[in-house]
N, C-alpha and C positions, 0 to 999 in steps of 0.2 A: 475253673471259670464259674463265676455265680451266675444265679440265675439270670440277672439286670444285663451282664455280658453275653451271654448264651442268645437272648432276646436282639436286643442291638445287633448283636452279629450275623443273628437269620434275616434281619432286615439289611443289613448292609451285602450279605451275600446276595436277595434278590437287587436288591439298588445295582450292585457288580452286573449280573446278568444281563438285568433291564439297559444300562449303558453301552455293554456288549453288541446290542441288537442298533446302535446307530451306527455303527462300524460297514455292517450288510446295508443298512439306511442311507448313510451317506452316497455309500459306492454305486448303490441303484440311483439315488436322485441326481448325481452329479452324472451317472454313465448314462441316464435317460435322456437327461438336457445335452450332451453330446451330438455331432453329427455321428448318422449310424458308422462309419467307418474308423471312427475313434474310440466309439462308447469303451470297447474292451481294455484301449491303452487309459482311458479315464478311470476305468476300475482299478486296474493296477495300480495307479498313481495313488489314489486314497490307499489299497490294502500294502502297497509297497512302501508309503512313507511313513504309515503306520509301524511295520513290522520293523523298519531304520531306529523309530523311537522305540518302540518295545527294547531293544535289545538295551539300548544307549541308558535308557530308564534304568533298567539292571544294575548295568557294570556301574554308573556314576549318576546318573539324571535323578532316581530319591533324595542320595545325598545334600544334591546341588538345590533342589527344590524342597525338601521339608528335614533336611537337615537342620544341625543349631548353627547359626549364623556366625558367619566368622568375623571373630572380633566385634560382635555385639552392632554390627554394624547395618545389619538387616539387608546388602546386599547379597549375598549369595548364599548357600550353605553348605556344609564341610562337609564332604563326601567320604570323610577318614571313616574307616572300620563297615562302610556301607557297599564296599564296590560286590556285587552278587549280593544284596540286601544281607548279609551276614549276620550283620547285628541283632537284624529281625527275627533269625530263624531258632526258636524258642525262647525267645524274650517274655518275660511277664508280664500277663493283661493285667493290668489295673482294675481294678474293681468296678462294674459298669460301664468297662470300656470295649472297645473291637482289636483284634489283634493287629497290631503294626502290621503283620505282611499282606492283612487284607484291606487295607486301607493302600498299602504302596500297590496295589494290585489295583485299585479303582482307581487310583487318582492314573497309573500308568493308563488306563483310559483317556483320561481326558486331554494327554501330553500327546497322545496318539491322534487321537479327533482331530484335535488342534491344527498338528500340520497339515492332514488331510484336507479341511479346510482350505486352508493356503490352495490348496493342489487344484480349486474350483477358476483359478488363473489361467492356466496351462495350457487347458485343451486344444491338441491339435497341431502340436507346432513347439512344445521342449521333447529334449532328449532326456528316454527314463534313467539311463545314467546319472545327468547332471539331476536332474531331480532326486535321485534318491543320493547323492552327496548333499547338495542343498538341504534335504528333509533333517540331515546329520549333523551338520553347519548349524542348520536353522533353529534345533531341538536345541543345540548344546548351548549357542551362543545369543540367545533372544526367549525360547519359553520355559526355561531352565531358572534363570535370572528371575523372568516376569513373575511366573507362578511363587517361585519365593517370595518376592516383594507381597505377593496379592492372597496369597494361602497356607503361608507359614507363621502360626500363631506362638507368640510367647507361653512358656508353659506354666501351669499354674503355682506351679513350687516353685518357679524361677531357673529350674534347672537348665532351658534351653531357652535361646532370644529367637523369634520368627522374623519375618520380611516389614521391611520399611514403610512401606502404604498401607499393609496391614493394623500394624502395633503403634510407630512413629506417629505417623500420618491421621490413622483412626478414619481410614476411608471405609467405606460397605462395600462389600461387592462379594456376595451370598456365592454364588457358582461359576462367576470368570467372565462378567461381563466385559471388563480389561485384559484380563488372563487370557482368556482364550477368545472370544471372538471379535472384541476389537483389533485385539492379537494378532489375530488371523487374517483381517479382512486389510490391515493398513500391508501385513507381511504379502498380500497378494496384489495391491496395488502397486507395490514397488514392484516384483517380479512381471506386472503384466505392462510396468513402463521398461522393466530391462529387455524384457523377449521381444518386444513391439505385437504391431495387429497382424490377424492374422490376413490369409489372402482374401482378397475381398471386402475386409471390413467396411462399413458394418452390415451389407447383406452378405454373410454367410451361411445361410443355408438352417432349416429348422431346425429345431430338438429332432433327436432320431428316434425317439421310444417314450411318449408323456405319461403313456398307463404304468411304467417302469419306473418315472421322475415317481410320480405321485405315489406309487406304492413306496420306494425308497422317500418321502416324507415323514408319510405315515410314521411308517418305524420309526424314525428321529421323533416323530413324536411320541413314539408307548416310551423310548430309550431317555427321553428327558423326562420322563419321571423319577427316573433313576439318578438322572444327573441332578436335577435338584432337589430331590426328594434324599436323595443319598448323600447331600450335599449337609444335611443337617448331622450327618453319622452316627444315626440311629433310630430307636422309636420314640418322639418326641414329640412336643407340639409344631416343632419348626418344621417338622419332615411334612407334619398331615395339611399344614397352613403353605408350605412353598408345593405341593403337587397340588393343591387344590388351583392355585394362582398359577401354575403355567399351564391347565388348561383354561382355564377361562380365556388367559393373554396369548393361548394359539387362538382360539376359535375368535376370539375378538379383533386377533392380527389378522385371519379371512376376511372380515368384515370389510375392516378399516381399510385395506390393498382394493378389496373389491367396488367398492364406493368411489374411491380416488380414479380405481382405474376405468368406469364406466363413465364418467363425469367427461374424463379427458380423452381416455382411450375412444371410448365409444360401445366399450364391449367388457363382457364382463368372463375372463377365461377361467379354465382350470388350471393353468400353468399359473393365474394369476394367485386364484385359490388357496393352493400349497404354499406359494411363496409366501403369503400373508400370513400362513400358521406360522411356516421357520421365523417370520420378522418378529411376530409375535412373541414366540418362544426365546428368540434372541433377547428383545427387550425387558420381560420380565427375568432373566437368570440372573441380573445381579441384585435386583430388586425383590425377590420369591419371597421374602421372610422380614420384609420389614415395609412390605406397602399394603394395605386392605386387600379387599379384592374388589372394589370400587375399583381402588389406585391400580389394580391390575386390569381394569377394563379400559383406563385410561391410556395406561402402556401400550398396552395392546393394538388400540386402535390407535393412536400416533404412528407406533413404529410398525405398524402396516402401509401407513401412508407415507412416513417418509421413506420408505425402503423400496417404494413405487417410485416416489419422486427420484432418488439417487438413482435409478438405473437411466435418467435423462441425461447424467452428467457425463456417463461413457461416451455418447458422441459430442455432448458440446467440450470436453477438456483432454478428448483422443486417446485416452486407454483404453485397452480391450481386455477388461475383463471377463474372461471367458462363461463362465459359470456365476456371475453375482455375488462372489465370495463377500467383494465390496459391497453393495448395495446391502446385502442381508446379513450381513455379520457385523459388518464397520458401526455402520453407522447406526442400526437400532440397537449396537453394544454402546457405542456412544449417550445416545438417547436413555434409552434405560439405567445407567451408571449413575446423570446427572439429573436423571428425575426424581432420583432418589430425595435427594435435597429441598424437592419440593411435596414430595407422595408420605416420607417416611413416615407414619401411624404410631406413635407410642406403646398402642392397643398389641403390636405384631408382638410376635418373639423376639424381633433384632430390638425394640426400646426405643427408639431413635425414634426424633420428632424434626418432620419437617418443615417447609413454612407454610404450607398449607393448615399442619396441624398444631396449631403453636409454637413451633419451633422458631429460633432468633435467626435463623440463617447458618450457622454456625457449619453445617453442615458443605454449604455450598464450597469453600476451600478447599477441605478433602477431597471431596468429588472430582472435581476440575482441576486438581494438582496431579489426583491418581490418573486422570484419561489423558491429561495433556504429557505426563511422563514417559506414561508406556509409549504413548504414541510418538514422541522424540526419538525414543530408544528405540522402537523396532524398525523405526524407517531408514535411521540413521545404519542401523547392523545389521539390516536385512540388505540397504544399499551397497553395501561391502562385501557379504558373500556373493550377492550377483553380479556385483564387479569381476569379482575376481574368480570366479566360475567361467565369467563370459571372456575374460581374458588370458584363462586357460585350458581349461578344455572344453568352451562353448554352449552355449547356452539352447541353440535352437537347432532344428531339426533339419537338414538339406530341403531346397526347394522339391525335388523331386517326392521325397518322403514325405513331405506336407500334402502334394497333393494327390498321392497315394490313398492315403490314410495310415494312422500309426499302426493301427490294428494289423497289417496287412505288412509293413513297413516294418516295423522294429519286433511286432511278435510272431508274426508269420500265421497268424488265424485269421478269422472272419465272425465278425458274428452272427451275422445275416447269409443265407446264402447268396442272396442279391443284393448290395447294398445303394446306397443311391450317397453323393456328394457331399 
């Protein structure tokens, strides 16, 4: 391995780690905002559908997601000779590049995050059963596809074809603002119209643990440096220009929530705080590498504020989404995806000029082709596994077991020694 490879690879190893550390993140910020008799079934559900994808990632999910595209067609990709990454396991690094199975090993991060995600629907009221078939469902038949379309690139000798909205299309989308969190947040709006509300909605009962939320942010935030940072694959200028731009665009997503939310709320929380860094963070990951960092304070503070706004829409359109999968994943993935078309800076790494920056528009097509597809498709196939979950071995949890707690209910712990409702 040369030196150029050696370099790359110790940065892509820390980027690995640093993504790692949102895993522990998520499970805290989502088991936080939990009622305390859940938190414990809330953690599972992230580490449990994670572990669904891990394995699936293995035997076929590389294949299907950064495989070469079958029949040139950039939907899916060929899982042949990949099942157990086989093909990976002493393959030649390329000159200045990372090794293939360190690479299937970070992105298996992100397929993992992904459904967890989804799992910020739930709380309280699915059965971890039908959850963890869904996480399997969900991975093979919806972020398997997407992520091809969104992160599998043509290779440069021609030798392999990559995903449709990547290559075809000529959409941006730097770290999976389609791929994974708009991904995720439309994938959780469906399941949280197939489960229904929960009892009570919409008082039910507070977060059970905010110093637990807010520490499991945090981490999502040291871990998205990795994600976009690691996102450039390697040491680069993209890598030091997209970590530079997802902090600004957390600390500018506080802002933006917090501003919004004192104006209307009346008050300005910590629960609000956090939520404005993730909207933040959300917003600029597909935007990291081809908007300034003006254009990321931009980001920022929008998709703080509308990510405030969308949580108004749970009670006026009646889903209950549990956790704001929707609010903070959907839609400032949304926002950020199509801002691009207006932010892009020629100046960046990605090249690309938006209409702000001289750019003809040219951009706006791609953008709005790539978020209005994925979001066709995963509503559409996300609608169909919980169809047919709910029509055979059930989607929700006994009246009794709800109002147990699942904690208590399906794992037989506690996490509290006292807990409260």
């Amino acid at each position: 391995m040369d030196i150029t490879s050696q370099v790359n690879t110790a940065w892509m190893l820390a980027a690995t780690v640093a993504v790692t550390l949102m895993l522990p993140g998520l499970a805290l910020y989502y088991g936080g905002l939990s009622r305390t008799k859940n938190i414990l079934n809330t953690i599972m559900v992230v580490f449990g559908g994670f572990a669904v994808t891990a394995l699936l990632w293995v035997l076929f999910g590389y294949g299907l997601t950064l495989g070469d595209s079958v029949s040139g067609a950039g939907l899916i990709g060929n899982p042949s000779g990949l099942f157990g990454l086989v093909d990976l396991i002493g393959a030649e690094t390329p000159e200045g590049a990372v090794p293939g199975i360190l690479i299937a090993g970070f992105q298996l991060i992100f397929a993992g995050l992904t459904v967890g995600i989804v799992g910020g629907a739930v709380e309280g009221r699915m059965k971890f059963s039908s959850w963890l078939v869904f996480a399997g469902l969900w991975a093979t038949l919806v972020y398997f596809p997407v992520a091809h379309w969104v992160f599998a690139f043509d290779a440069a000798d021609g030798s392999t074809t990559g995903g449709w909205i990547a290559n075809k299309l000529g959409a941006l989308d730097f770290a999976g603002g389609t791929a994974v969190h708009m991904n995720a947040g439309v994938a959780a709006l469906v399941l949280a119209m197939f489960l229904g509300k929960r009892k009570g909605f919409p008082a039910v009962g507070r977060p059970g643990n905010l110093p637990i939320a807010i520490l499991g942010g945090g981490l999502l935030l040291v871990g998205w440096y990795g994600f976009n940072g690691g996102s450039a694959g390697g040491i680069n200028e993209a890598a030091g220009f997209s970590l530079t731009n997802t902090l600004v665009a957390a600390c500018v997503g506080m802002l933006g929530w917090l501003i919004v939310e004192r104006i209307f709320g009346g008050h300005a929380t910590s629960l609000g705080a956090i939520s404005g860094v993730l909207a933040g963070l959300v917003g600029i990951t597909p935007a990291a590498n081809s908007v300034s960092v003006m254009g990321a304070v931009v980001i920022g503070l929008i998709a703080g504020a509308i990510a405030y706004w969308a949580l108004s829409l749970k009670a006026k359109l009646g889903y209950d989404d549990a956790l704001d999968a929707v609010a903070i994943h959907m839609f400032p993935g949304i926002f950020g995806t199509v801002a691009i078309a207006f932010l892009a800076d020629p100046a960046t790494p990605a090249g690309a000029a938006g209409l702000f920056y001289g750019g003809g528009g040219e951009l706006f097509a791609p953008q709005i082709i790539g978020v209005v597809s994925v979001f066709a498709y995963t509503f559409v196939v996300t609608a169909l596994i919980a169809w047919a979950l709910k029509a055979t071995m059930g989607l929700r949890v006994t009246d009794a077991e709800e109002n147990a707690g699942l904690d208590s209910s399906l794992h037989v712990e506690t996490a509290y020694e006292k807990e409260d409702a």
